[in-house]
C-alpha positions in Angstrom: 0.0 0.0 0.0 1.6 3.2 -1.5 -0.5 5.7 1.9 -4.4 4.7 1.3 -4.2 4.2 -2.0 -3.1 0.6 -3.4 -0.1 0.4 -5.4 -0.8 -0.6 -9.2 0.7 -3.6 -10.8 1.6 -4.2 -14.2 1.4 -7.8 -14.5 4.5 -9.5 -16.9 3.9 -12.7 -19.2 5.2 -14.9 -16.5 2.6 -14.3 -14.5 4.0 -12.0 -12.0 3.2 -8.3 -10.7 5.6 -5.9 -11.0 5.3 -2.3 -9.7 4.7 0.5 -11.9 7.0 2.8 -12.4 6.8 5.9 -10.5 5.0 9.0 -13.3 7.1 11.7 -13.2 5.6 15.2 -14.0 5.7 16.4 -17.5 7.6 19.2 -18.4 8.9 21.6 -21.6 12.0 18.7 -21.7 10.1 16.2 -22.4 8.6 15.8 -26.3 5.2 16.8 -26.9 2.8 13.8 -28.3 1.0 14.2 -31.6 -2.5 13.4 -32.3 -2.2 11.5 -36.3 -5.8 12.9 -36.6 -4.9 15.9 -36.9 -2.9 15.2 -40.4 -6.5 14.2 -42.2 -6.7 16.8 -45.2 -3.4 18.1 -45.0 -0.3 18.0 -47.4 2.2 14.7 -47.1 5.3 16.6 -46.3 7.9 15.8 -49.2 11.2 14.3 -48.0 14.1 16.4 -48.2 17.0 14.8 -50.3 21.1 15.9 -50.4 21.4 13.5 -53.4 17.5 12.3 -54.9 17.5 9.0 -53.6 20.9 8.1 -52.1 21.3 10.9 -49.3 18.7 12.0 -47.5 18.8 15.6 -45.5 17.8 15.9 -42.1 19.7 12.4 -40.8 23.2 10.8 -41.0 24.7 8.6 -44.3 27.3 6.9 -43.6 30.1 6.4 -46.5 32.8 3.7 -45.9 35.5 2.9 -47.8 38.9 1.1 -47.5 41.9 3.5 -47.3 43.7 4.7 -49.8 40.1 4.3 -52.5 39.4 7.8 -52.4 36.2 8.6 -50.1 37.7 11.6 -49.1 38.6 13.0 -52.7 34.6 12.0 -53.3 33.6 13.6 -50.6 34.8 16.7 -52.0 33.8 16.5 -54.7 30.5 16.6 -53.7 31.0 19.5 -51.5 32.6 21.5 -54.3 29.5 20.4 -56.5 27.2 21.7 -54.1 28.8 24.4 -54.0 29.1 25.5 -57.4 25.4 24.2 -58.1 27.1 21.0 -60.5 26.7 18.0 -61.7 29.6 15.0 -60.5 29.6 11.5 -61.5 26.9 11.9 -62.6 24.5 12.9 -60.1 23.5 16.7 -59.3 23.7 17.2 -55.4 21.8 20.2 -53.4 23.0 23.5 -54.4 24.0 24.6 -50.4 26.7 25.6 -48.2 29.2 22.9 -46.8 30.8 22.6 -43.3 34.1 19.8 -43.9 35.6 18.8 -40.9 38.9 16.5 -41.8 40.6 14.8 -39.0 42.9 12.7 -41.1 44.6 15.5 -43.9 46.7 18.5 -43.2 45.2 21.6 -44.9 48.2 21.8 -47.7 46.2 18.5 -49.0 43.2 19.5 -49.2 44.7 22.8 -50.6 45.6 20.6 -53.5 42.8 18.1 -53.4 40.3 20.9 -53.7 42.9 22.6 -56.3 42.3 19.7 -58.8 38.6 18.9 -57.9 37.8 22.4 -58.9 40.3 22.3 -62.1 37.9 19.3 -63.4 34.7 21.7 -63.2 36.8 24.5 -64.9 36.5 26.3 -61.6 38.7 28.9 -59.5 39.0 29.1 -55.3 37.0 32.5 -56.4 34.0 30.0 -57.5 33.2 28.6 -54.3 31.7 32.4 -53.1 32.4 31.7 -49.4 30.8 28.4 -49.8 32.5 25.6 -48.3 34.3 26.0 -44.5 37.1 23.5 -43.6 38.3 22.9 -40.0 41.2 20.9 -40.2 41.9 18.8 -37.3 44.6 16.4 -38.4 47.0 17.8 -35.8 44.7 18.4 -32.9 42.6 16.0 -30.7 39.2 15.6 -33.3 37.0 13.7 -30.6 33.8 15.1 -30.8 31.9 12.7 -28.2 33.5 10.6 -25.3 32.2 8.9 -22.4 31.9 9.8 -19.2 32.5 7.9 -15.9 29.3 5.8 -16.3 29.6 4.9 -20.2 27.3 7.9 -21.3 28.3 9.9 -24.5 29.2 13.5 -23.7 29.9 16.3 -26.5 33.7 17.5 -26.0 34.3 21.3 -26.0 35.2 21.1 -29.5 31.6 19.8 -30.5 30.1 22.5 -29.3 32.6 24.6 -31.0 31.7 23.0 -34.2 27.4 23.2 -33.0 28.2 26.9 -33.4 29.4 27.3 -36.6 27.3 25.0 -38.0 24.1 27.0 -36.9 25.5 30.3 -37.8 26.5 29.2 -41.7 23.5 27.3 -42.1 25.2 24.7 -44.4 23.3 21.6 -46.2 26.1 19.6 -46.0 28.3 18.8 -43.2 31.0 16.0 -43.6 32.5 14.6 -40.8 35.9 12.8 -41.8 36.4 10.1 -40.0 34.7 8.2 -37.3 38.0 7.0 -36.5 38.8 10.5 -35.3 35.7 11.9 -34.2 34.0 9.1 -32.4 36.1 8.6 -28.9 33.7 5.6 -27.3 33.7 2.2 -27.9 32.6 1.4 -30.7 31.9 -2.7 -29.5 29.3 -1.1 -27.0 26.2 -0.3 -29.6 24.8 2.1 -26.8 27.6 4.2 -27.4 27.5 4.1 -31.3 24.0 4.5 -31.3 23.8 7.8 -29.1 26.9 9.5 -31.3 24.8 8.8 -34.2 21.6 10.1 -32.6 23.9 13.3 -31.4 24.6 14.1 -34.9 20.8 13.6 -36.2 19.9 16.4 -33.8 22.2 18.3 -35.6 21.0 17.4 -38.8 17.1 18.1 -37.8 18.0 21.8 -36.3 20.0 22.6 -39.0 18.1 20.9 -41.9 21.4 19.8 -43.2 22.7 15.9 -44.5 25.7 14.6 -42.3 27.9 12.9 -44.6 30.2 10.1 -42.2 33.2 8.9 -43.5 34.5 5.4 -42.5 36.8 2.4 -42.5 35.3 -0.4 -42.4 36.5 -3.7 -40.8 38.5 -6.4 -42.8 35.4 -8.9 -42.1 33.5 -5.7 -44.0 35.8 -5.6 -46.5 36.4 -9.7 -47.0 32.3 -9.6 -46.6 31.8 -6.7 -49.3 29.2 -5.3 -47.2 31.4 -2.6 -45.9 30.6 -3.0 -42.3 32.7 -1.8 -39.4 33.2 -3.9 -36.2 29.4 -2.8 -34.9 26.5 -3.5 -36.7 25.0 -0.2 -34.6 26.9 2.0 -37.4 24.8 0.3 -40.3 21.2 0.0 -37.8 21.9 3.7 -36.9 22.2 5.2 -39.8 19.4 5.7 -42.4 21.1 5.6 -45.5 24.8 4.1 -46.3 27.0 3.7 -49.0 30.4 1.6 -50.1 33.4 2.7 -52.0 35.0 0.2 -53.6 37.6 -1.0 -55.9 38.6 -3.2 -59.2 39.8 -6.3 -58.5 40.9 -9.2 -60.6 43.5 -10.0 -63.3 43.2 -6.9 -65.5 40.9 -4.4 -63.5 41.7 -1.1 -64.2 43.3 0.3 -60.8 41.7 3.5 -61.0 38.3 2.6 -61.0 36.0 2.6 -58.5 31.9 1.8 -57.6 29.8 3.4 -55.0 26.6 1.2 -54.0 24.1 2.1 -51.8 24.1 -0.3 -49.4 21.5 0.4 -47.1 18.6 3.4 -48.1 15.4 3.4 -46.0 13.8 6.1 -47.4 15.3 5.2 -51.5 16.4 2.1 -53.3 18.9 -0.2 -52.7 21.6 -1.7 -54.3 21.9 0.9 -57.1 26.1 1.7 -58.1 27.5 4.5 -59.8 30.7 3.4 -61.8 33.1 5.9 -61.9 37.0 6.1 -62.6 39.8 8.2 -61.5 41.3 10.8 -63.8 44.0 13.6 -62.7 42.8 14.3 -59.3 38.9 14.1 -59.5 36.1 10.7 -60.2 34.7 11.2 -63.5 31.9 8.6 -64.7 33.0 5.7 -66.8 32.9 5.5 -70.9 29.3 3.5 -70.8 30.0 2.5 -74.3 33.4 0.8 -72.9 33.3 -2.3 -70.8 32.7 -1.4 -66.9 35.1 -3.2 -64.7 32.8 -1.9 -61.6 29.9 -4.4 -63.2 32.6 -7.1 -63.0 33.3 -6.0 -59.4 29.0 -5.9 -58.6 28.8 -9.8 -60.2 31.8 -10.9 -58.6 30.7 -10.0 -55.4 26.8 -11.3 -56.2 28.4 -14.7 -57.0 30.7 -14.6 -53.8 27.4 -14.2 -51.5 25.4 -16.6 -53.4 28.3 -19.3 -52.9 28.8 -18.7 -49.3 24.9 -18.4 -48.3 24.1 -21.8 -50.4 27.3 -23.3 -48.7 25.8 -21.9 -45.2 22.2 -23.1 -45.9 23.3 -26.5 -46.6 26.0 -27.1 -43.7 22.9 -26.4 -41.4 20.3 -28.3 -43.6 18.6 -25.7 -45.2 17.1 -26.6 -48.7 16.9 -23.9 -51.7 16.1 -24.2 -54.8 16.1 -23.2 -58.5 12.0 -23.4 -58.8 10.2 -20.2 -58.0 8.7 -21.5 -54.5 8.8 -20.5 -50.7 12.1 -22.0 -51.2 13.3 -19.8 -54.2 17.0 -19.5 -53.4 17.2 -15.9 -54.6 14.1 -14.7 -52.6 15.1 -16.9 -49.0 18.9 -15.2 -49.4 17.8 -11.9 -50.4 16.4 -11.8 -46.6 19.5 -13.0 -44.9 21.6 -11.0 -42.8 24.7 -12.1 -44.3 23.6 -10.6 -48.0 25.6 -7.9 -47.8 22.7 -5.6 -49.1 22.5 -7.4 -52.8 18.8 -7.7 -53.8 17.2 -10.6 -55.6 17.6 -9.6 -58.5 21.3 -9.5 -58.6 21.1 -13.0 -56.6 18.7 -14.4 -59.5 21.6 -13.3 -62.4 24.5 -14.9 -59.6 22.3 -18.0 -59.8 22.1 -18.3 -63.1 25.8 -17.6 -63.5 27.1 -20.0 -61.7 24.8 -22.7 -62.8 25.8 -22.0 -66.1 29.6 -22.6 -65.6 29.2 -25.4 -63.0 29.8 -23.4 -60.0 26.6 -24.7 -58.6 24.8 -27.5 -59.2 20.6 -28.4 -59.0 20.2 -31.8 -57.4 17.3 -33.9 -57.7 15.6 -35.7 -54.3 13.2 -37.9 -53.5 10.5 -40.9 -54.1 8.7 -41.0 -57.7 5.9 -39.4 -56.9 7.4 -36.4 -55.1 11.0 -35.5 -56.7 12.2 -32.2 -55.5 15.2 -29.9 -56.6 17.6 -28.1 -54.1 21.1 -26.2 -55.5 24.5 -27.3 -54.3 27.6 -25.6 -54.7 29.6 -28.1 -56.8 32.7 -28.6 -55.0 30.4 -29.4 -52.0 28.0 -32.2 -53.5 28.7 -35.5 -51.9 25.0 -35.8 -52.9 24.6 -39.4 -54.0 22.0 -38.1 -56.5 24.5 -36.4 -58.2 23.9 -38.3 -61.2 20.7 -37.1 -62.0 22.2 -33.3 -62.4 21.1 -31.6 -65.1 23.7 -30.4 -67.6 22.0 -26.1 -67.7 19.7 -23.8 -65.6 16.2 -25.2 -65.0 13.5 -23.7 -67.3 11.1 -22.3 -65.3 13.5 -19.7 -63.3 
């Protein structure tokens, strides 16, 4: 008994009661509710985009990318596209101000980064109209969020620094390069990941700016292809991510490069711009020459497919080449491990490797109830192995 009054219990799925919590009295901290009523008859709001489709203002994107690829140079290039109201690799970003904040470069490099990006637009410093800000931090301590004592993220000094200019220049774009650099918790602990991110959407939201994050990502990212870092909270956190990779394989050309969306809640995924390097800035590639980035997109399609159908049956799971609940391209398509490829790219890797004996579609069963399932080849100890056909099925 809570004085005369009896103490309400809220009772858990076990069975037992468990004391409220204690309601503590509203205030102008806490966020006001919102009635969905009230939207009948008004406009849908549009959504805000950096880039139509791949970066959306008002939230974080994160952009990973192994060293030494050129993430930074792409990032601005973007910036300096912005700026000038361009079109790069073929895309046309907001026309806005950016805020770059570079942890890794002195400013001499981005003196000459910026020298060449703006030489490929036929451009001048003078261009730029007091456009783009840099704060070079390559020789001071860029931490931006640490935690305290009880594993709680808390703003440095020079975040707020950095909250300041950011609200008095109004930009549309603020890059943050890297996470390395900036982020000073743990990045194992996903609490702490996931607050810096939400820190940074605040920002975003006041400002009504995109917050471009630059990353590594982890060799398990990299050996993956999905680009990850060593927390999945960096890919859940973020609403929109993409992957800068590069050519690999006997004769890829070693300056060129594919950005894929890899995650886009509010756009499509799985959509790559091919694009090669040429005297200092990315330039999009020849489409009437062969692209080695498609190579690089199949490649990695066919890598997935062989390690999910390897996966699926070590544990016993059955997929097949039949359009079914079991449809190998639709069950993988859902997996975790897909490395954001859709089933469409799956459905060509399937058909690819069937078609050059990579994988294999065996037959099982009685008579009256014969069932396919796909192998990969240098796996089948199937004794039914016999009965595999020589090409893709028919009716995929």
């Amino acid at each position: 008994m809570e004085g005369n009054r009896p103490m309400k219990l809220a009772f858990r799925t076990d069975g037992l009661a468990t004391p409220l919590p204690v309601p503590v009295a509203a205030n102008d901290n806490f966020p006001k509710f919102v009635d969905a009523s009230l939207w009948e008859g008004r406009p849908v709001p549009e959504r805000a985009w950096y880039i139509p489709g791949m970066v959306p203002s008002r939230t974080v994107t994160l952009l990973s990318g192994d060293g030494g690829l050129g993430k930074s140079l792409l990032a601005i290039q973007l910036a300096v596209a912005s700026c000038l109201n361009a079109e790069t690799i073929g895309i046309r970003p907001e026309h806005c101000r950016v805020v770059y904040v570079g942890a890794e470069d002195e400013v001499d490099e981005f003196h000459r980064r910026m020298h060449s990006v703006l030489g490929a637009f036929g451009k001048s410093f003078d261009d730029l109209e007091g456009r783009f800000v840099l704060l070079p931090l390559a020789e001071s301590d860029a931490t931006l969020s640490a935690p305290d004592k009880a594993g709680r993220m808390v703003p440095t000094p020079l975040m707020g620094y950095l909250i300041e200019k950011i609200v008095a220049f109004e930009p549309g774009l603020v890059v943050l390069d890297t996470s390395a650099d900036l982020f000073g918790g743990d990045e194992i602990k996903r609490a702490q990941v996931r607050q810096f991110v939400a820190d940074l959407r605040k920002i975003a939201i006041r400002v009504n700016c995109a917050i471009l994050l630059l990353s590594h990502p982890s060799v398990a990212g990299m050996q993956s292809g999905s680009g990850t870092s060593g927390s999945t909270a960096w890919n859940n956190s973020v609403r929109s991510r993409l992957y800068l990779t590069a050519a690999t394989g006997d004769g890829a050309d070693p300056d060129a490069r594919v950005l894929t969306t890899m995650k886009a809640n509010y756009g499509p995924k799985g959509d790559a711009i091919s694009m090669q390097w040429r005297t200092g800035a990315f330039a999009v590639m020849d489409p009437s020459k062969p692209s080695p980035a498609a190579g690089i997109l199949n490649k990695r399609a066919d890598t997935i497919f062989l390690a999910l159908l390897s996966s699926f049956n070590r544990q016993g799971t059955n997929v097949g080449p039949n359009r079914s609940s079991a449809y190998a391209p639709t069950v993988m398509a859902r997996h975790p491990d897909s490395a954001g490829i859709n089933k469409r790219a799956l459905e060509l890797a399937m058909h690819r490797l069937l078609d050059v004996g990579m994988v294999q579609t065996v037959t099982e069963g009685p008579p009256s109830k014969r069932r396919q399932r796909l192998v990969v080849s240098s796996e089948n100890f199937s004794p039914s192995s016999s009965e595999l056909p020589t090409g893709p099925p028919t009716d995929c």
